[in-house]
C-alpha distance (Angstrom), angle and dihedral (degrees) to the residues before:
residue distance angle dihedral
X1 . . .
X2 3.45 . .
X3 4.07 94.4 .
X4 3.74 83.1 64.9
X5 3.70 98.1 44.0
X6 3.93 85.1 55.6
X7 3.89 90.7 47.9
X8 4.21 93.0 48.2
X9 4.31 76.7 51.2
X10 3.93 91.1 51.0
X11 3.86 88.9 40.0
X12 3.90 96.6 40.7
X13 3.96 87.3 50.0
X14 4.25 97.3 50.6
X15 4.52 79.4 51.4
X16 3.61 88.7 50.4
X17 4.12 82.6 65.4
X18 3.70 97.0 56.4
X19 3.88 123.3 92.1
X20 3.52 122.0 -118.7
X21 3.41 131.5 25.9
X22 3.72 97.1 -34.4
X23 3.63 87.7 73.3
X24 3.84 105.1 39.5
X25 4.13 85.8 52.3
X26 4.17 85.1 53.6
X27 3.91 85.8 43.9
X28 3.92 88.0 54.5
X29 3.70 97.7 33.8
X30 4.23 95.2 54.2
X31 3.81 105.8 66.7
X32 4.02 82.1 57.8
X33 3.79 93.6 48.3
X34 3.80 88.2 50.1
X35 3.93 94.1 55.0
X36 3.97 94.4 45.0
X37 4.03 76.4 46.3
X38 3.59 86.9 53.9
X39 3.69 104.3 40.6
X40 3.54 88.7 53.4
X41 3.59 92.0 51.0
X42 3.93 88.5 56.5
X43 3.52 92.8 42.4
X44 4.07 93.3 54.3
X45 4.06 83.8 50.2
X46 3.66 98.0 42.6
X47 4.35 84.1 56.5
X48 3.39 101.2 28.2
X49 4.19 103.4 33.6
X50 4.18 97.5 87.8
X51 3.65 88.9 54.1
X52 3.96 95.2 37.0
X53 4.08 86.3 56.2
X54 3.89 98.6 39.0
X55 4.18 82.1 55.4
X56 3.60 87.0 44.1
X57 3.76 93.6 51.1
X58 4.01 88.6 42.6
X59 4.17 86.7 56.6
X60 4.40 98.5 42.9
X61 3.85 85.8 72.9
X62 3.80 83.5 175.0
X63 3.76 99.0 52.3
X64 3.82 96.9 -127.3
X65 3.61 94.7 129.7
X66 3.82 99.6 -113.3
X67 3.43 138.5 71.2
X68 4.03 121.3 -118.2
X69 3.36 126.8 -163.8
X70 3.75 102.3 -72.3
X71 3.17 97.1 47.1
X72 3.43 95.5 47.9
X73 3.42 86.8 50.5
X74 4.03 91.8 54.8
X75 3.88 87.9 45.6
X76 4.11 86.4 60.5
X77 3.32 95.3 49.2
X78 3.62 98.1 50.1
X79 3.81 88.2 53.0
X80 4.37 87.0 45.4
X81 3.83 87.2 -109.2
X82 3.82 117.1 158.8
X83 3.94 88.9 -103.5
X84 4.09 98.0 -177.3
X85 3.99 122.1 145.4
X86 3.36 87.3 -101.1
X87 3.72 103.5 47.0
X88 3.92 92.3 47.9
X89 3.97 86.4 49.3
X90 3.91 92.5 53.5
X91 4.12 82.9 37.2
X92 4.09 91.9 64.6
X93 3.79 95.2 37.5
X94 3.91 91.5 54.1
X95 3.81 92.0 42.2
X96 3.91 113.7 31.5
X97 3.27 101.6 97.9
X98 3.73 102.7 -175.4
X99 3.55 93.4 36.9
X100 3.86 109.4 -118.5
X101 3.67 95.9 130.4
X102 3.98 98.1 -106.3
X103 4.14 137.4 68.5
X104 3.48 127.6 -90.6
X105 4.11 118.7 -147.0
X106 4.35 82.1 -105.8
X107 3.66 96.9 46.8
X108 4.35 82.3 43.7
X109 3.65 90.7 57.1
X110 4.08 94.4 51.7
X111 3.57 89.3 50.1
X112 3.71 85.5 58.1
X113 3.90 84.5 38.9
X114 3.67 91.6 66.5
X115 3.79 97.2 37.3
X116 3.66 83.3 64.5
X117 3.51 94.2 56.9
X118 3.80 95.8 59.4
């Protein structure tokens, strides 16, 4: 379900482009695609957030509360994720939020919030 959601986002956003009325519909139909978007977001971390942190806690095998690079790396290939230098690399830069070179728990579970989506 929440592949297609972000595929009627993708869809909704190319409409918003077109003259006319096709695109002011798309323009008034996206802010309520985003919240369904977002509510099923929330929903997927409301069920799946105790067992997103408990594999998060299993993977910081030095209790700092993020994940570097190796054990991001072992985190990938636990799931059977490519999980080579560079992948893990392009992993952190895509996913570290704040920028200090490792994953928090949050940025964690929207890794696994995307996975989900395909």
């Amino acid at each position: 379900m929440a592949f297609k959601m972000e595929a009627e986002i993708k869809e909704n956003a190319d409409d918003e482009k077109q003259p006319g009325q096709l695109g002011r519909m798309a323009a008034n139909r996206a802010p309520r695609l985003r919240r369904k978007s977002k509510d099923l977001q929330e929903n997927f971390n409301t069920l799946m957030g105790p067992v997103l942190e408990q594999v998060f806690k299993h993977f910081d095998t030095d209790n700092s509360g993020n994940l570097d690079s190796s054990e991001l790396k072992a985190a990938f290939e636990a799931a059977g994720r490519p999980a080579d230098e560079e992948t893990i690399a392009s992993a952190i830069k895509a996913l570290d939020t704040d920028g200090d070179g490792e994953i928090s728990l949050e940025e964690f579970k929207a890794i696994a919030w995307r996975v989900s989506l395909g």
